[in-house]
N, C-alpha and C positions, 0 to 999 in steps of 0.2 A: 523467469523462464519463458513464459508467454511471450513478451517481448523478443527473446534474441530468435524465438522460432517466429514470428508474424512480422517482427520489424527489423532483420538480418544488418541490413545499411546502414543503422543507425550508429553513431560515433558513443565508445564506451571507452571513458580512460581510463577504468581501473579496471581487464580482465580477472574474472575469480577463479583462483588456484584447484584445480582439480572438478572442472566444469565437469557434468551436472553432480559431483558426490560431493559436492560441501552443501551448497542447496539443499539436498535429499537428509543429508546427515542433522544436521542444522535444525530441520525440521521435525525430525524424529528425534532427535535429545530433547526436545524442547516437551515433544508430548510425553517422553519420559518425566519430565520434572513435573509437567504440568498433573500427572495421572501421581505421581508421587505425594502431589501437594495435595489432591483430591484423599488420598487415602489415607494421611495421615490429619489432616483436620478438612472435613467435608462443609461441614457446615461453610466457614469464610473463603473456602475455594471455590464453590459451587458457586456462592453469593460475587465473587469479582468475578468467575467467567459468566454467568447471568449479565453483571454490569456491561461486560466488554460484546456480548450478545446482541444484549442493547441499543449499545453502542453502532451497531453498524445500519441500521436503519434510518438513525438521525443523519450522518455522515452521508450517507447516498441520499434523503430529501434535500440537504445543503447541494450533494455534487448537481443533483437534477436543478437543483433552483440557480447554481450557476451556470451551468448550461443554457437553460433558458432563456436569463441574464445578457450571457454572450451572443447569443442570437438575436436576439431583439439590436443588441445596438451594431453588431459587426455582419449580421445576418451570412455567418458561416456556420459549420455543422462541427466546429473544431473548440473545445472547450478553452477559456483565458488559462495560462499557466496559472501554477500557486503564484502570490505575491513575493513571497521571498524570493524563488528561483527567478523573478524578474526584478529586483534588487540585485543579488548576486549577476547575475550575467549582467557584463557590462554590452552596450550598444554597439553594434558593427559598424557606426557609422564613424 
């Protein structure tokens, strides 16, 4: 959602059906399940949203350390795509 509001021009082939209520919806089933799963055994629900908690701190020192990475050798302010999205897209040339 960030995106279609800050980056409008950008090319999107697959429109999503019932913009912004599938998003919104989407979202809110999910903390349905997720508070469902909390209530009915706490202990191992708490312990993987903990893990996935965790998880996002490592993930952002990786994204900063490729940033970095990228500057140093292209000396722009513009992060390298992931690897695979530069496998899939084939070359324009």
């Amino acid at each position: 959602m960030y995106l279609r509001r800050s980056r409008p021009d950008l090319h999107r082939p697959f429109p999503v059906p019932l913009y912004p209520v599938t998003p919104i919806l989407t979202v809110a089933l999910s903390a349905v399940v997720v508070a469902g799963a909390v209530q009915d055994e706490p202990v191992p629900s708490l312990c993987a949203l903990g893990f996935i908690a965790l998880s996002f701190p490592v993930y952002w020192f990786g994204y900063r350390k490729r940033i970095a990475a990228h500057k140093a050798t292209n000396g722009a302010d513009v992060p390298a795509p992931p690897r695979q999205f530069v496998e899939l897209v084939p070359s324009s040339a």
